[in-house]
C-alpha positions in Angstrom: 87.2 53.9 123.5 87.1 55.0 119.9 89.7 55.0 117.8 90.5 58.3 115.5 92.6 58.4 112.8 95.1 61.5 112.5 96.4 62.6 109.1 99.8 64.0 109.2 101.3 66.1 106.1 104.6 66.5 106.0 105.7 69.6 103.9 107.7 71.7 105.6 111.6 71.9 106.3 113.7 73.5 108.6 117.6 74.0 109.3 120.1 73.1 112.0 122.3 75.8 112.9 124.9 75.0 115.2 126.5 78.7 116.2 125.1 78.6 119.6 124.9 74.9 120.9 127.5 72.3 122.0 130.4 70.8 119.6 129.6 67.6 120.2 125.6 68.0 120.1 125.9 69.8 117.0 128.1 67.0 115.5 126.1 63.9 116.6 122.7 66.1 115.3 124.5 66.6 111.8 125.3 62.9 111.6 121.9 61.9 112.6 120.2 63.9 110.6 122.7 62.7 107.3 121.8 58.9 108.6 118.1 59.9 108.5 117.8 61.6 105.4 119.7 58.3 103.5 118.0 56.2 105.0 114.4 57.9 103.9 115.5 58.2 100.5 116.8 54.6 99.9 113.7 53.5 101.4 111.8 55.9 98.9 113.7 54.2 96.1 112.9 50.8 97.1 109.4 51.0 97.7 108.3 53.8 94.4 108.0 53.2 91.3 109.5 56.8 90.3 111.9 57.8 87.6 112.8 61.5 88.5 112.7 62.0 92.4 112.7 64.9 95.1 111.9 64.7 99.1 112.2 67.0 101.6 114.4 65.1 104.7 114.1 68.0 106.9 110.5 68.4 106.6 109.7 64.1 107.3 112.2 64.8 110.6 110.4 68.1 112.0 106.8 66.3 111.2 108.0 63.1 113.3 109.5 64.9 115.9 106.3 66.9 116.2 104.2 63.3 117.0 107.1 62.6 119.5 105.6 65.7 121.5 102.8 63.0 121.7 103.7 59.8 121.4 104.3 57.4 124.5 105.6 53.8 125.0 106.4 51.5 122.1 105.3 54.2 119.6 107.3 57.1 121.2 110.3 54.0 121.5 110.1 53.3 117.5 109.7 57.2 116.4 112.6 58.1 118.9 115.2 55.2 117.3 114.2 56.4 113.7 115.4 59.3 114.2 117.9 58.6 116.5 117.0 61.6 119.3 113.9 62.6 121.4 113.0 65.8 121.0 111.5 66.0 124.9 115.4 66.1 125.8 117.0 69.1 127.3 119.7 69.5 124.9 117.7 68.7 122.1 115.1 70.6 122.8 117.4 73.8 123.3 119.3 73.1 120.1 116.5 72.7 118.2 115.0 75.9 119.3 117.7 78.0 118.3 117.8 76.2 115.3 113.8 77.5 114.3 114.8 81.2 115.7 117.6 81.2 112.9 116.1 79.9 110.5 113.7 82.9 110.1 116.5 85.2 110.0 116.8 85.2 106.2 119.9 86.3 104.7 121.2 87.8 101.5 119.6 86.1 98.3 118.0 83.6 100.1 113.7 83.5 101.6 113.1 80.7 104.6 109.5 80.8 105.7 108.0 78.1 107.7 104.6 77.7 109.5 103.1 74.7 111.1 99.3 74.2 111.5 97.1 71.3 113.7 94.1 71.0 112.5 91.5 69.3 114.9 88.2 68.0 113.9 85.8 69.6 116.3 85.2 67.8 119.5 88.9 66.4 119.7 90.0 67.3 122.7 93.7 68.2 122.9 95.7 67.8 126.2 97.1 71.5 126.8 100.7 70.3 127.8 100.6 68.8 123.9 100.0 72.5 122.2 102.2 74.3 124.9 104.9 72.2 123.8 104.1 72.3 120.2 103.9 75.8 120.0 106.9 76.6 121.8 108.9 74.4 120.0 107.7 74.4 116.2 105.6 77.9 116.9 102.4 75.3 115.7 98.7 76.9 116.0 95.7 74.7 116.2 92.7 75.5 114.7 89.5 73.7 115.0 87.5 71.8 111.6 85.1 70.3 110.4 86.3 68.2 107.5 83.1 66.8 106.6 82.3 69.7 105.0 85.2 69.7 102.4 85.3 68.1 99.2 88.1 65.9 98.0 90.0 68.2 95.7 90.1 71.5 98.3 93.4 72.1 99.2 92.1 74.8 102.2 94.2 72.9 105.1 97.6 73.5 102.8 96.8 77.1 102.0 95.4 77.9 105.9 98.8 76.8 107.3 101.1 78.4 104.9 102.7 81.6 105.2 103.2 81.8 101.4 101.3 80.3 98.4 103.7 80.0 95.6 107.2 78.7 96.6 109.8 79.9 93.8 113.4 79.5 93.4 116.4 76.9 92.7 115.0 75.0 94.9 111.3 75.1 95.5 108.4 73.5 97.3 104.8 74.2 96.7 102.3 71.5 98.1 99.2 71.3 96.3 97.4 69.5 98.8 95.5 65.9 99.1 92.4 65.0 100.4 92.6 62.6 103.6 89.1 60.8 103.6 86.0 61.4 105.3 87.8 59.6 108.5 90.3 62.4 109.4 90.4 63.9 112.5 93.7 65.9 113.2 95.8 66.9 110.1 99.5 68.4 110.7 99.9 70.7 107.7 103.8 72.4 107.8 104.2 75.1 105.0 107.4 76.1 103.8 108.8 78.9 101.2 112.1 79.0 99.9 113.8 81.1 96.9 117.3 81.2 96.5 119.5 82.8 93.8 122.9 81.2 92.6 126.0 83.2 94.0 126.9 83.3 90.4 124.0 83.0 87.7 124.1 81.4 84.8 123.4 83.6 81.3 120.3 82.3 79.1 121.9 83.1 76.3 124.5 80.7 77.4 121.7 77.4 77.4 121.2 75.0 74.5 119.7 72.0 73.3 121.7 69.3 74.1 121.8 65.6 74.9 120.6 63.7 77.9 121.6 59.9 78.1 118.7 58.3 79.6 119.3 55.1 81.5 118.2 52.9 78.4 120.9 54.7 75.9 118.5 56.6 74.4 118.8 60.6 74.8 116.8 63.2 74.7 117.2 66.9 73.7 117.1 69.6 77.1 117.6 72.6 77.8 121.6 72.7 79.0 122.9 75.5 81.7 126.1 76.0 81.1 128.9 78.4 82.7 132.5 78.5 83.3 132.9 79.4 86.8 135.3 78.2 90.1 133.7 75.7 92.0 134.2 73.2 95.3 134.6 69.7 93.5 136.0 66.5 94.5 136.0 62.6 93.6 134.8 59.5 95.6 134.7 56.1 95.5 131.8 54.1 97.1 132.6 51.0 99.5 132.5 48.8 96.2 134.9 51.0 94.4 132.6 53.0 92.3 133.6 56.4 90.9 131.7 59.4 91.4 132.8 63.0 91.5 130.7 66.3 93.3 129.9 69.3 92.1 128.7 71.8 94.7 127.1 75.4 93.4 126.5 78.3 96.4 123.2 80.2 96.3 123.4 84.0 97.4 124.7 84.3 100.7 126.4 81.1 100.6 125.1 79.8 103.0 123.1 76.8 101.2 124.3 75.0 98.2 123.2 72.8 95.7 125.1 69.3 95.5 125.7 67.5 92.4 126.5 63.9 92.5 127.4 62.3 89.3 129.0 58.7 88.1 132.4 59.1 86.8 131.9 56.6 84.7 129.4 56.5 82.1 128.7 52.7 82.2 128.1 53.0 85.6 124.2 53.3 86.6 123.2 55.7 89.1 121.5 53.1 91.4 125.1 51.9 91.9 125.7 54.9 93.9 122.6 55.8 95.6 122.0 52.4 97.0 125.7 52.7 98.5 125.4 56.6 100.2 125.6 56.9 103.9 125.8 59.7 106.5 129.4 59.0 106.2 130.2 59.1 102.4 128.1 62.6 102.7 130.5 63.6 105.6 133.3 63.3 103.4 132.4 65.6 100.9 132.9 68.3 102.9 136.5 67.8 103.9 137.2 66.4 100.0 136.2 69.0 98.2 138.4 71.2 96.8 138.1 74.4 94.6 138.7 74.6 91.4 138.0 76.7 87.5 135.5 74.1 85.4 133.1 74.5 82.3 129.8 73.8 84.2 126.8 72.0 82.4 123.8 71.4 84.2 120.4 70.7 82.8 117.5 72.9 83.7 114.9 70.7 85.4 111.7 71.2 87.0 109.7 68.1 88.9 107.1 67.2 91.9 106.3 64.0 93.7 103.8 63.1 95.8 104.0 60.5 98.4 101.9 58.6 101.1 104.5 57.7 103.7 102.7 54.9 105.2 104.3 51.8 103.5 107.2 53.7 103.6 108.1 54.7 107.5 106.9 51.4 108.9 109.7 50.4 106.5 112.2 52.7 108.5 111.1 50.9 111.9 108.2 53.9 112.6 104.9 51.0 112.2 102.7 51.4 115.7 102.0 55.0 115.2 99.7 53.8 112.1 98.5 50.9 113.8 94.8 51.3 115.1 95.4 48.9 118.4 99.4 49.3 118.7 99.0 53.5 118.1 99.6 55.4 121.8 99.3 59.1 121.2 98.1 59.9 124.8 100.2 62.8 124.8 98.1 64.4 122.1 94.5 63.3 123.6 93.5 61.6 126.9 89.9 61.1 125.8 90.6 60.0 122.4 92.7 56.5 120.8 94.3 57.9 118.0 96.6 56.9 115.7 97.8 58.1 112.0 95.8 57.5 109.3 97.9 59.2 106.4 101.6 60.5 105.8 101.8 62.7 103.0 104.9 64.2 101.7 105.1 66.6 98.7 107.7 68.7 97.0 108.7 70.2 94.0 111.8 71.7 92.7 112.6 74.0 89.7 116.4 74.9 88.9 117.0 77.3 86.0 119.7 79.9 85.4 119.1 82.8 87.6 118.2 80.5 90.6 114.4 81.8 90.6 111.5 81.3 88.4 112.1 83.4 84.8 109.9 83.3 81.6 112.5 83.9 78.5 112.9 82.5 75.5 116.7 80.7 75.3 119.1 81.8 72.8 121.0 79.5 70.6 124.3 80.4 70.7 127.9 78.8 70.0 129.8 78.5 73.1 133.6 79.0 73.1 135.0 76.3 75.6 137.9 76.9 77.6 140.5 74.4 78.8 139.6 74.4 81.9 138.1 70.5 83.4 134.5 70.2 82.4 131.7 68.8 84.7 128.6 67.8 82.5 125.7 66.3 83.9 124.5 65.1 81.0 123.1 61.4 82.0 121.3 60.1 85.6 122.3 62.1 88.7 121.7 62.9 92.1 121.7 66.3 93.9 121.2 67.8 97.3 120.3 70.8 98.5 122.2 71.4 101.9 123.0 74.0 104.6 126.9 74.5 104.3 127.5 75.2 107.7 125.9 71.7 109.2 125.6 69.4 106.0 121.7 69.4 107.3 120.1 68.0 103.4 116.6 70.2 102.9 116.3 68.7 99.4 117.4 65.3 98.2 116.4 63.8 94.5 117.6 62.4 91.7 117.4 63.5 87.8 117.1 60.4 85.6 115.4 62.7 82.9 115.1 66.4 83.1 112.6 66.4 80.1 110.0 65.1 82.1 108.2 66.9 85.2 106.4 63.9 85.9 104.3 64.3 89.5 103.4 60.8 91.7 
C-alpha cells in the first residue's frame, strides 16, 4: 500500500464561546486551550530563530482537531493528549459547534470570517463518514486538484479557501501561501479575516518618534502611540519572583482585547518571563486586573512569520502523524497510507491608532503629560490578543523591535 503525504496549513482561528454549554466544560476548555497555546509558543521560541514573533494558537488547535476527525490509534492517542480533548466526544463536539455558529455572528467594531478548505489530489479517495464529520463540524468543503499542475510560488489553494483576501485591522492575518512539493496529496487550507477597531482610538497627531530599547541596549527611533485613557491593569510576579505588569486595551464591542505584557523592570529580559507563563499565570490576569486612568504608550508595529510546524509539534508530543510507517489516518482514507508531509502556520499582525489599516502622515507634536501612572512599552514585550469572555488567545507574539517587519 502506498504511502501519500498530506499537507496541512494551518491559518485559520476560531473562538470559544461559552454562553450556552456547561460550567465546568467551558472552564476545563478555557484552561486547555491557555495550556495549549503556552505550550505552542514556548516551543516556537525554543526551536526559531526569530526576533519579533506572532502565531495564531486557535488556528494550530482547530487544524489538529480537524486530523483527529481522522486519526486512529497511536496517532489519534498523541494528537488527543496535545491538546488535551478529542473532538469525537459528545460534549466536545456540541461545545465546539456552538462555538463556530457564534463566531460568525460578528458584532459591533469587530469582522470574524473563517472558512476551511480540503483539497484532494484527484484519485484520493476520501471515506464519506470523514467529510460528513468535517463539514458539520468546521463547515470544511473538499475540492478535488491536481497539484502537478501548479508552480511553486501560486498561492491558488490559500486564495480558493478563503472567504476574504486582505485581512486588515489591530490585529490581522493574511497568509500568502507556500508551495508544498510535487509530493502533496491532500492540503488543509483554513482562511481567516479579522478587523477590529480600539474601543477608544488613538489620535495620529498624538504619535512621535521615540525610543525603543532593544535587547542589546541600543535603541531605535518608532513610531510611539500614545493616549491617556482608563484601562484594566495589574502586576505579577512569575514563580521566580519576576515583575511584570499587564496592560489590557478593548476593541469595539469589547468583546476581544489586546494584552500587553511588559517587564517591570528594565534589567529584566523578556525571555525571563515568557519562558515562565502558564495557563495559570494567564488565568490570573483576569481576576488581577483592575481599572485604572494611565498615560498609554504603545509602539505601532506591523510583522509576519512563517513557520513549518514539523520540528515543532513532534516537539509538543504530536510525532506519528508525520511519520510515513507510524502515520494512521484511516479515518480520512481506507485505500490510501497517508500521513502529513507539511505544517505550515502563518500570520501577520498590524496595530496602529485607529485599530485598522490607515495611510497618514504622523504629526509631530508636544504632548502635555498628566499625572496620571504611565504604561510605556518602550523595550521587549509580549502581547495577546484574547476573547474576554473565555481567555481563548487568537494571537500570541512578542515585540523585541517594532522597527523591523521581518517575515520567516
Amino acid at each position: 500500500m502506498r504511502r501519500l503525504p498530506v499537507a496541512s496549513v494551518f491559518l485559520c482561528f476560531w473562538l470559544v464561546e461559552r454562553s450556552r454549554c456547561d460550567g465546568s466544560l467551558q472552564d476545563g476548555m478555557a484552561e486547555l486551550h491557555g495550556r495549549f497555546a503556552v505550550s505552542l509558543y514556548q516551543t516556537l521560541t525554543e526551536t526559531e530563530n526569530v526576533s519579533n514573533l506572532i502565531l495564531s494558537p486557535v488556528s494550530v488547535s482547530l487544524s489538529l482537531g480537524l486530523l483527529q476527525l481522522g486519526a486512529r490509534g497511536n496517532t489519534l492517542a498523541q494528537l488527543e493528549a496535545t491538546l488535551g480533548y478529542n473532538v469525537k466526544d459528545a460534549q466536545v463536539q456540541d461545545f465546539l459547534l456552538h462555538s463556530h455558529r457564534d463566531v460568525s455572528n460578528s458584532s459591533q467594531g469587530m469582522v470574524l470570517q473563517q472558512t476551511c478548505t480540503l483539497f484532494v489530489q484527484s484519485g484520493v479517495r476520501l471515506l464519506t463518514e470523514f467529510t460528513r464529520h468535517a463539514a458539520v463540524w468546521a463547515n470544511a468543503s473538499v475540492v478535488r486538484a491536481n497539484f502537478s499542475q501548479h508552480r511553486h510560488d501560486e498561492a491558488w489553494p490559500l486564495q480558493a479557501g478563503s472567504s476574504s483576501g486582505e485581512l486588515s485591522g489591530s490585529g490581522e492575518a493574511q497568509p500568502e501561501a507556500p508551495w508544498w512539493g510535487h509530493r502533496l496529496q491532500m492540503a488543509l487550507v483554513n482562511g481567516v479575516a479579522f478587523r477590529g477597531i480600539w474601543q477608544k482610538q488613538f489620535l495620529f497627531t498624538n504619535t512621535q518618534n521615540l525610543a525603543f530599547v532593544l535587547t542589546d541596549g541600543t535603541a531605535v527611533k518608532v513610531p510611539m502611540m500614545y493616549q491617556a485613557t482608563e484601562v484594566s491593569f495589574g502586576h505579577f510576579r512569575t514563580p521566580s519572583d519576576q515583575r511584570y505588569t499587564v496592560l489590557e486595551l478593548p476593541y469595539l464591542g469589547r468583546s476581544l482585547s489586546l494584552q500587553v505584557v511588559l517587564p517591570s523592570e528594565r534589567k529584566t529580559p523578556l525571555s525571563s518571563i515568557e519562558s515562565q507563563l502558564t495557563a495559570r499565570q494567564l488565568a490570573s490576569w483576569d481576576t488581577g486586573l483592575r481599572r485604572a486612568k494611565m498615560d498609554v504608550f504603545l509602539p505601532r508595529f506591523r510583522m509576519q512569520n512563517r513557520f513549518n510546524l514539523r520540528a515543532v509539534l513532534p516537539a509538543m508530543g504530536i510525532s506519528d502523524a508525520f511519520n510515513p510507517t507510524a502515520a494512521d489516518f484511516t479515518g480520512i482514507s481506507a485505500e490510501e497510507s497517508l500521513y502529513v508531509s507539511d505544517a505550515f502556520h502563518e500570520v501577520r499582525i498590524e496595530v496602529t491608532e485607529d485599530g485598522t489599516k490607515a495611510a497618514a502622515a504622523t504629526a509631530m507634536v508636544l504632548l502635555k503629560r498628566s499625572r496620571a501612572p504611565v504604561f510605556k512599552a518602550d523595550r521587549p514585550f509580549l502581547f495577546l490578543l484574547r476573547h474576554i469572555n473565555t481567555g481563548s488567545i487568537l494571537f500570541m507574539g512578542r515585540v523585541m523591535n517594532p522597527a523591523d517587519p521581518e517575515t520567516h
